[in-house]
N, C-alpha and C positions, 0 to 999 in steps of 0.2 A: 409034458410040462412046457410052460412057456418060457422062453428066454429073455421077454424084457422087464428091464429094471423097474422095482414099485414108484411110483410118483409121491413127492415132497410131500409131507404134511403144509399145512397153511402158515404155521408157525416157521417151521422151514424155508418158506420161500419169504417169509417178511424180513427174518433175519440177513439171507443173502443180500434181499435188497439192501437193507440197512448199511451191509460192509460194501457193496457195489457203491452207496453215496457217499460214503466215510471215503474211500481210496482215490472216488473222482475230487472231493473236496481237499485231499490233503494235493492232488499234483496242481491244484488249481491255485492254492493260497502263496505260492511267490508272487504268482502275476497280481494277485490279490494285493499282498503287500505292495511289492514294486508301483501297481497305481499310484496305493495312497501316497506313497513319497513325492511320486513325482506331482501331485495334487500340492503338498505340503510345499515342494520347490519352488511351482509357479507362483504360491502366493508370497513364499519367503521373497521370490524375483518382482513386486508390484513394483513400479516405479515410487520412490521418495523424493519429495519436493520439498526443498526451505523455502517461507514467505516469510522476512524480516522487515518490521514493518518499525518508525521511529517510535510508537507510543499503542496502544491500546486503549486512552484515554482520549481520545480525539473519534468522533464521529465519523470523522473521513477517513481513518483508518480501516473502521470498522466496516463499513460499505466497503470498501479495499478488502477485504479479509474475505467476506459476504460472495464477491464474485468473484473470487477467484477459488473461494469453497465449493463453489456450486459446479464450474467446469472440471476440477480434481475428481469430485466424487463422480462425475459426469464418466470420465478417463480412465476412471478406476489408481488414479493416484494416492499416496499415502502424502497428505497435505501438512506439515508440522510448521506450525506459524508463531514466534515470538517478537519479542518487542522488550524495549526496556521501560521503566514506570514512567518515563520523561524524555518527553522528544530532544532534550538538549544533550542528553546522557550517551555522548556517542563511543566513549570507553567500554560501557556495558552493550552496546550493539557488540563491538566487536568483535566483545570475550562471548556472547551470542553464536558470531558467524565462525568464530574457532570451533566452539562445542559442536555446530551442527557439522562442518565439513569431518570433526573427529566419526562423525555417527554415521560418517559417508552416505554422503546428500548425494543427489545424483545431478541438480542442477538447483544453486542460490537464487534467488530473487530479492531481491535488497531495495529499500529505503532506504538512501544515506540519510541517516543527521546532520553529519559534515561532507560537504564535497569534498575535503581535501585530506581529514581525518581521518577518510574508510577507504583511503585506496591503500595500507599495508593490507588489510582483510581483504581487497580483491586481488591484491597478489598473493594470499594465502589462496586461495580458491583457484587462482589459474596453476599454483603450482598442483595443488590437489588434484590438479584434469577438472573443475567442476566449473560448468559455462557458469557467467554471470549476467541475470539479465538487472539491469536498474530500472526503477520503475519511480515517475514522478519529479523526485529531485540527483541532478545530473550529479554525477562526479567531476570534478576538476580534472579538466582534458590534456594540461601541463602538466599538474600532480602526476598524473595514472601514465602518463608517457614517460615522465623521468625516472619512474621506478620501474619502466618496463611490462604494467600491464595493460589486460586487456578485456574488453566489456564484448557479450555476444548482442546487446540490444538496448537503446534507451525507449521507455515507454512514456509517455506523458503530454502533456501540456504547454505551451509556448507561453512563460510564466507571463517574459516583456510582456508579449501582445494582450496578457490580462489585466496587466498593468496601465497599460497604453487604454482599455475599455474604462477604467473605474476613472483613468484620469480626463478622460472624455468626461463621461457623465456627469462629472462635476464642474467642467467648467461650463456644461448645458445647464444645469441645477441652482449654481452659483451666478448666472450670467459673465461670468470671468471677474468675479470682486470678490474681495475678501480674504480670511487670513485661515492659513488650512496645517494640520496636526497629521506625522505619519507616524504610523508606531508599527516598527519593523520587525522585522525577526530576528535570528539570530546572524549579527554582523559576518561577515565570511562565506554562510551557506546560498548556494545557488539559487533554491528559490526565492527566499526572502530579497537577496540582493537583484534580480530579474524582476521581480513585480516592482519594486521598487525604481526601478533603472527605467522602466516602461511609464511608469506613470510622472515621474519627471519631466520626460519625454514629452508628452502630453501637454503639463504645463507650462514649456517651456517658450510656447507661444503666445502668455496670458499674463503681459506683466501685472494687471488688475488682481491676481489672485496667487499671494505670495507663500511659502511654505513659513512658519513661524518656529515651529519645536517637530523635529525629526530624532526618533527616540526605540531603541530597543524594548519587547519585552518577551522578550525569547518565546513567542508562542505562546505566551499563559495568560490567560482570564485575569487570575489574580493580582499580576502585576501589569496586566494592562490596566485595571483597576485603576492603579494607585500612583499608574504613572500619569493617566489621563488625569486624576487631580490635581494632583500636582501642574502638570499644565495649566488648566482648567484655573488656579491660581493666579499662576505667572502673567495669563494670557485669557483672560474672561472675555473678551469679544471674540471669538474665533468662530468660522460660521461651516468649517466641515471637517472631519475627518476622514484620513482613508487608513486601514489596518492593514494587513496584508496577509491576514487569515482570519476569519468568521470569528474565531476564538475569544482572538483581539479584541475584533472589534463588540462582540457580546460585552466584554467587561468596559471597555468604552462606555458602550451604552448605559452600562450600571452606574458609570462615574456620573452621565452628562444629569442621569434622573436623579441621583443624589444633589446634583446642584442644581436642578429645579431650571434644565435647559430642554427636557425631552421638546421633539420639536424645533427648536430653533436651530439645530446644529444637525448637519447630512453627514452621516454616516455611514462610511459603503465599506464591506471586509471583501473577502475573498472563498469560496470553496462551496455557497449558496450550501452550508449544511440545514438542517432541516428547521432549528432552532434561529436561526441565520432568517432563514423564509418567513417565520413567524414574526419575528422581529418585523420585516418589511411590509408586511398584512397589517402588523398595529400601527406601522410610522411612527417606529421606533428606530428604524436600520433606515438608509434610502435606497441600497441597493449592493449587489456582491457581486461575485463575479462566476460561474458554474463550468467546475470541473466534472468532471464524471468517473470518480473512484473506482466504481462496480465494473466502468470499464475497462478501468485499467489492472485491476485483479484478472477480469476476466483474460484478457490479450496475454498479461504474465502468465497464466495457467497455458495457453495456446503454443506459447512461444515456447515453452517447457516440452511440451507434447513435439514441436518440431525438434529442437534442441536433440533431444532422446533419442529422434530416430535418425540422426546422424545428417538433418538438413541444413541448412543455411536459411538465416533471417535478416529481416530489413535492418539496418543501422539504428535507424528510426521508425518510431511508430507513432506517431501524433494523435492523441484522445482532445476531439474539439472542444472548444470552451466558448460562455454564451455571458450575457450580460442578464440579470435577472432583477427587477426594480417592480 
């Protein structure tokens, strides 16, 4: 008789296999698990970026938002950008820049409304650990010293020297005569008081061409409107205006065609938004002044990405500005 054992049926040997992949499968599923978690970790760790911007209702906001969307996603950032309904509305930025440092941000980006009004919110963010870059319009560099904080970068535009451009080209426009209308922004913030400080500047060599009514309308259309007629009233020979944001001066423009002056009156705003362009195509506008938003979005998203990785950034970062007529 033979002494070796019979061989498996077929059934037999599919079964073994079966427990042979069940036994490899069960010592295999921690590391299994364990992956996925740590899959789940890295994305729970993406980096989070605030971009508080003054308005969503502003064009050049929104180009601002556009590029600096674009290098986030680029980065692989978690990009969370709000804004309050009204660029003047600098209470609701603030209660803003609380909720986001609550939801630990890992670095602010900020558009003040007020230069002077939002430096408790950068001393919340410096006590939080969370850099703050500004982008656009400066914070007051007294204000932010006497309360002891501190900014990792300003990003933007040399308002003056765009002010110093519009106030040129008007007394080239004007041949240095006549009687000229500013409608400013909001009294106290840096940019408006900067574009305004520059193009003064400008005039101040042209006694030919005198300022008549210099007038807030906090950044709005609608009350640039109504304050341009108001003038427009008081003051019916006037041969130019300068606004000191696009905005402005669109509703300017709204005023001048109501009073059946389209043309006679040069009109120059600030920020060459797209609308702004159009206006100057029909010689309705005479001209603005061109910042570059998208740039400055973009440089805020860069500046984040160094920030993160524990480097040091320029003080300043100057986004050029152009005359556009």
């Amino acid at each position: 008789m033979s002494s070796s054992r019979p061989l498996p049926s077929r059934a037999a040997a599919v079964r073994c296999l079966r427990q042979f992949t069940l036994r490899i499968a069960l010592l295999l599923s921690p590391l299994a698990v364990g992956s996925a978690c740590n899959r789940g970790a890295d994305a729970a760790a993406k980096p989070t970026v605030a971009l508080v911007l003054k308005t969503l209702n502003n064009q050049f906001f929104i180009d601002m938002e556009a590029g600096a969307r674009a290098v986030a996603d680029s980065l692989g950032f978690e990009l969370i950008v709000q804004a309050p309904e009204r660029e003047i509305d600098v209470e609701r930025q603030m209660q803003l820049v609380e909720t986001l440092l609550q939801r630990k941000v890992q670095v602010l980006a900020l558009v003040p409304s007020g230069s002077k009004e939002i430096v408790p919110a950068v001393v919340k963010a410096n006590g939080a650990k969370v850099p703050v870059v500004i982008v656009d319009t400066r914070v007051d560099s007294a204000a932010l010293a006497a309360a002891g904080g501190t900014i990792a970068t300003f990003i933007g535009s040399d308002n003056i020297d765009g002010g110093r451009m519009a106030g040129r080209f008007l007394v080239e426009q004007t041949r240095g005569t006549g009687k000229v209308v500013v409608l400013e922004g909001i009294p106290g913030h840096e940019t408006g008081d900067a574009r305004l400080a520059g193009f003064r500047e400008a005039l101040a060599g042209t006694p030919g061409l005198s300022i008549v009514a210099s007038q807030t309308a906090n950044w709005e259309r609608d009350q640039a409107f109504t304050v341009m007629q108001n003038i427009l009233q008081a003051h019916p020979d006037i041969t130019a205006v300068f606004a000191c944001n696009d905005v402005m001066a669109l509703g300017a423009v709204e005023a001048i065609a109501a009073a059946r002056k389209t043309g006679a009156i040069a009109v120059v705003g600030f920020d060459a938004q797209d609308e702004a362009r159009k206006a100057i195509a029909a010689h309705t506008m005479a001209a603005t002044i061109a910042q570059n938003p998208r740039e400055m979005g973009r440089l805020a998203m860069l500046t984040a990405a160094r920030l993160l990785k524990g480097e040091s950034v320029p003080a300043q970062q100057p986004v050029p500005i152009a005359l556009v007529k």
